[in-house]
SETORDREN-633377 format. One line per 8 residues: number of its first residue (from 1); their letters; for each residue x, y, z of C-alpha. Coordinates in nm, 3 decimals. Example, Ala and Ser with C-alpha at 12.3 -4.5 7.8 and 13.67 -1.06 7.14 Angstrom:
BEGIN
1) AS) 1.230 -0.450 0.780 ~ 1.367 -0.106 0.714
//
This chain:
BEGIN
1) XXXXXXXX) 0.000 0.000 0.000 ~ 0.237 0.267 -0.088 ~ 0.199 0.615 0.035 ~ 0.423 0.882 -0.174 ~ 0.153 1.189 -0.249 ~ 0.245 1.471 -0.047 ~ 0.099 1.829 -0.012 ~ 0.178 1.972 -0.321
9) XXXXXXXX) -0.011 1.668 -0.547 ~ -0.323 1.808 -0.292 ~ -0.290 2.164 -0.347 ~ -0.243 2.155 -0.754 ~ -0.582 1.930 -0.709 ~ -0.752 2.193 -0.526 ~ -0.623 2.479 -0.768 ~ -0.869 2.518 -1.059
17) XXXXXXXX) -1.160 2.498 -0.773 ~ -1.036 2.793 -0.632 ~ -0.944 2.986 -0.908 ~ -0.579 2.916 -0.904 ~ -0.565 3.094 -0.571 ~ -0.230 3.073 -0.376 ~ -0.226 2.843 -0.110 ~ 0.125 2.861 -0.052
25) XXXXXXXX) 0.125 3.213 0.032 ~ 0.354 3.199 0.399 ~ 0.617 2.941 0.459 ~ 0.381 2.715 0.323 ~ 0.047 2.796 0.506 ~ -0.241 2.768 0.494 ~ -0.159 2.495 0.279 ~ 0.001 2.266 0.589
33) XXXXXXXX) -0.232 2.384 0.847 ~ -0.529 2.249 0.578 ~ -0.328 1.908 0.533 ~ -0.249 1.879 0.907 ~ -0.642 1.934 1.005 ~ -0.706 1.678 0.734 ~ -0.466 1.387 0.828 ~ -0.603 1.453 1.213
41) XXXXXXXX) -0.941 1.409 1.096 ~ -0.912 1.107 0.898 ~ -0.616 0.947 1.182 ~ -0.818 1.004 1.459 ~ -1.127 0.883 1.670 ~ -1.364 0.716 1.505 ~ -1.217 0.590 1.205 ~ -1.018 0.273 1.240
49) XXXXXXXX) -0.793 0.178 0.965 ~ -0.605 -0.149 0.910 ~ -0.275 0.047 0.775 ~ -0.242 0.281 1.069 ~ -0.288 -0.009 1.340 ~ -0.040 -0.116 1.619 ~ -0.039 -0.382 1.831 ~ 0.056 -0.429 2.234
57) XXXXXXXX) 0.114 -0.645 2.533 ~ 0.102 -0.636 2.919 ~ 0.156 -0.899 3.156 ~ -0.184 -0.845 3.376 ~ -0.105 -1.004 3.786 ~ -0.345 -1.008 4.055 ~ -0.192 -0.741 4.268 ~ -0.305 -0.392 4.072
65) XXXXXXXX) -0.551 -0.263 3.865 ~ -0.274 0.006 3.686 ~ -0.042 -0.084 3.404 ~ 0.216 0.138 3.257 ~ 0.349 0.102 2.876 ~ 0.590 0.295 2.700 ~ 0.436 0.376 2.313 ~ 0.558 0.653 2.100
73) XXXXXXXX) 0.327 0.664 1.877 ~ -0.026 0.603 2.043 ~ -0.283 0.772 1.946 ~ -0.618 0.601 2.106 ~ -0.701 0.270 2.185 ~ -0.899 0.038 2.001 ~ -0.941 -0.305 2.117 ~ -0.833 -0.516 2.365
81) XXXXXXXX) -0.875 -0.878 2.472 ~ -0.768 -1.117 2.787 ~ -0.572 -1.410 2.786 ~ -0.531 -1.683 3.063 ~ -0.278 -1.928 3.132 ~ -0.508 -2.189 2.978 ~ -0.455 -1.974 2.638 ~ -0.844 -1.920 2.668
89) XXXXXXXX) -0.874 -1.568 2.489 ~ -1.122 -1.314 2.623 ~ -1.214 -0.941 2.446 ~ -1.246 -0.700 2.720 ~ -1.434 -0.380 2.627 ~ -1.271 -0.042 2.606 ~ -1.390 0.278 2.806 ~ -1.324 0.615 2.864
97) XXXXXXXX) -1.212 0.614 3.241 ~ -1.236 0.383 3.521 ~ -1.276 0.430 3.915 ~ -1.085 0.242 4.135 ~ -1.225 -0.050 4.256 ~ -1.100 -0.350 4.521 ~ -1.295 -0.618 4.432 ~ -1.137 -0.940 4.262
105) XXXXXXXX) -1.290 -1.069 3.925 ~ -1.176 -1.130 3.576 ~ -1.162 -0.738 3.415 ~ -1.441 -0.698 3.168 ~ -1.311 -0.344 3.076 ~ -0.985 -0.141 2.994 ~ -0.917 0.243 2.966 ~ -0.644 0.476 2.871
113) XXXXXXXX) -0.663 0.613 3.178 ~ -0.376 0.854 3.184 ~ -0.121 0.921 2.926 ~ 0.213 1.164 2.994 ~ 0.454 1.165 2.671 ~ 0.516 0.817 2.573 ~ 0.375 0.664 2.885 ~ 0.026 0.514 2.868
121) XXXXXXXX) -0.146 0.399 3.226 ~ -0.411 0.144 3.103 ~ -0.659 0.095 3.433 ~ -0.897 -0.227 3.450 ~ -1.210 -0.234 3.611 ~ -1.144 -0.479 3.892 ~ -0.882 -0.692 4.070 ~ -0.756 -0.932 3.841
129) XXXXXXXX) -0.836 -1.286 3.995 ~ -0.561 -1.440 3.784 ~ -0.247 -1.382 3.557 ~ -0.343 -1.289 3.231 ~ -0.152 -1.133 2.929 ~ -0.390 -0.845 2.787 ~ -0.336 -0.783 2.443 ~ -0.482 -0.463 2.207
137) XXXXXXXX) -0.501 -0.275 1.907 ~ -0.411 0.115 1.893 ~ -0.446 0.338 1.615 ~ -0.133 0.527 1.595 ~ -0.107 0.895 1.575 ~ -0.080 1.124 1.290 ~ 0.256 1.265 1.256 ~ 0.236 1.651 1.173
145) XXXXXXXX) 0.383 1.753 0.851 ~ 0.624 2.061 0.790 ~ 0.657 2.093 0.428 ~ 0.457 2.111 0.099 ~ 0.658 1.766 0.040 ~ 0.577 1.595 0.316 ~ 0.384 1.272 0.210 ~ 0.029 1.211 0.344
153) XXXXXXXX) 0.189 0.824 0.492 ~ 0.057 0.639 0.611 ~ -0.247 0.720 0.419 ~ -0.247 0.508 0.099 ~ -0.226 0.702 -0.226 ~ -0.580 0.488 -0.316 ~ -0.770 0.703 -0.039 ~ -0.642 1.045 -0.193
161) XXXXXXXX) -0.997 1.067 -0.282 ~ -1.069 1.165 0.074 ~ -0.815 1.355 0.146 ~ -0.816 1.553 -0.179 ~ -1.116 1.697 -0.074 ~ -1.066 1.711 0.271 ~ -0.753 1.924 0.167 ~ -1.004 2.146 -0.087
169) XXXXXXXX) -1.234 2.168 0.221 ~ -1.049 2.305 0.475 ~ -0.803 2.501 0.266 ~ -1.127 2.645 0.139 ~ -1.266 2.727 0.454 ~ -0.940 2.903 0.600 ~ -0.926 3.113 0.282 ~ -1.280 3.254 0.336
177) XXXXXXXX) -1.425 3.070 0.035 ~ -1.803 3.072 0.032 ~ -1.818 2.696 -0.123 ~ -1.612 2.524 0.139 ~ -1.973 2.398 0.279 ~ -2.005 2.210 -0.089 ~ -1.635 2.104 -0.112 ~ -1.682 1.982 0.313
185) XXXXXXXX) -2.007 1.788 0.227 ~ -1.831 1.582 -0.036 ~ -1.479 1.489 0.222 ~ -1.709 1.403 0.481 ~ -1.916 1.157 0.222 ~ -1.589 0.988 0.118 ~ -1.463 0.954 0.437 ~ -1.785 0.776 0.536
193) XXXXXXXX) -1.831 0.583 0.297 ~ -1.513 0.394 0.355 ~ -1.555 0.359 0.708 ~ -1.869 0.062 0.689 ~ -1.800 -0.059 1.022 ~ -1.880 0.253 1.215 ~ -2.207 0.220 1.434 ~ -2.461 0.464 1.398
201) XXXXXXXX) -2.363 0.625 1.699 ~ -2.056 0.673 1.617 ~ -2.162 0.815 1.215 ~ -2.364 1.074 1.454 ~ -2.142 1.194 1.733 ~ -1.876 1.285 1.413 ~ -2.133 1.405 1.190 ~ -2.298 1.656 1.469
209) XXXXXXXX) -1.920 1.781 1.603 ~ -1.811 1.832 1.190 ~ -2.172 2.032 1.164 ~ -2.092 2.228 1.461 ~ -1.729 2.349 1.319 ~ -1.864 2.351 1.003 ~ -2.190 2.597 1.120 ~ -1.946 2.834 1.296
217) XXXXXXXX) -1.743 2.866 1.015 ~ -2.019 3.032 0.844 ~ -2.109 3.246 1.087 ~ -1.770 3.404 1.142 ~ -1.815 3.419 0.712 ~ -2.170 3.567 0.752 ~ -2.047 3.843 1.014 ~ -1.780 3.926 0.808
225) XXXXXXXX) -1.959 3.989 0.496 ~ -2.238 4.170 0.692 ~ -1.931 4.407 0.823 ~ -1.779 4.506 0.487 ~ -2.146 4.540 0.331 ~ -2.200 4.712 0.627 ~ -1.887 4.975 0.541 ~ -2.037 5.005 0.181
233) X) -2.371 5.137 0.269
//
């Protein structure tokens, strides 16, 4: 799955839709702070993608709830499962945050429950009643790029569809363009569309936070266009 678009194959896409407007115009911006927003969106929480997955282990003993890893590249967790010394395998579900408890059981549940640099505390919900080895998935985090010629990797150059138009989007959006709405609508459909395996809850939580930045966006547009009309009268 080779990843070797960068930047610039993005912005000459999103050229002739914006009139062959500049979007290199200061030490590369907004041009990076467009594909930066981009690669966060797609990289992060929901969307889980095959090519941007890492895998973990933790020896689990009956004595503490806490577990400290050192990852350099975590970016949120994704799944996690349970294994006894039987080799019986158990999935574990994932949470936000977990109390403290004191009561002895096989964990059901994991969370990130702190994370300082490269250290990740993963907290179970109970005692373990055993030794297990807990095992996970992690999506790993997007690395920021600096430079029109950084590549969009790990992103495979097959799902430049998305982030073409992410790119147009948001480029679009911090340049004051009045169709960024139009260009938006058509990212978000993309990225959707090759995400099947989201639940609906999760389609809705993303959908209502990108309507919310999107809706504000216009405002700031609207109240800027009311000012200089404004000035004209």
């Amino acid at each position: 799955m080779p990843a070797t678009r960068n930047i610039m194959s993005s912005a000459l896409f999103s050229l002739p839709f914006l009139g062959y407007q500049p979007v290199n115009i200061s030490n590369g911006e907004p041009a990076l702070t467009a594909a930066n927003l981009t690669k966060q969106t797609i990289l992060g929480a929901p969307f889980l993608w095959p090519w941007n997955r890492a895998m973990f282990q933790i020896d689990v003993t009956p004595d503490s709830q806490d577990y400290s890893l050192t990852v350099t590249n975590f970016g949120f967790l994704e799944k996690a499962w349970l294994i006894d010394t039987t080799g019986k395998v158990v999935e574990i579900k994932v949470r936000l945050s977990l109390a403290g408890e004191s009561h002895v059981q096989r964990p059901q549940s994991v969370a990130v429950q702190a994370q300082d640099d490269d250290t990740i505390l993963f907290r179970l919900n109970a005692m373990p009643d055993q030794t297990y080895t807990m095992e996970g998935f992690y999506q790993i985090a997007p690395i920021l790029m600096t430079s029109l010629a950084a590549s969009w990797s790990p992103i495979p150059d097959y799902y430049s569809y998305i982030y073409d138009w992410g790119f147009l989007s948001t480029v679009a959006m911090l340049t004051k363009d009045a169709r960024f709405p139009i260009f938006a609508q058509r990212f978000v459909s993309h990225l959707l569309g090759a995400q099947s395996g989201l639940s609906s809850l999760q389609r809705n939580i993303f959908l209502g936070n990108w309507l919310e930045v999107m809706s504000s966006a216009q405002e700031s547009q609207l109240t800027t266009q009311q000012g200089v009309a404004a000035r004209q009268v």
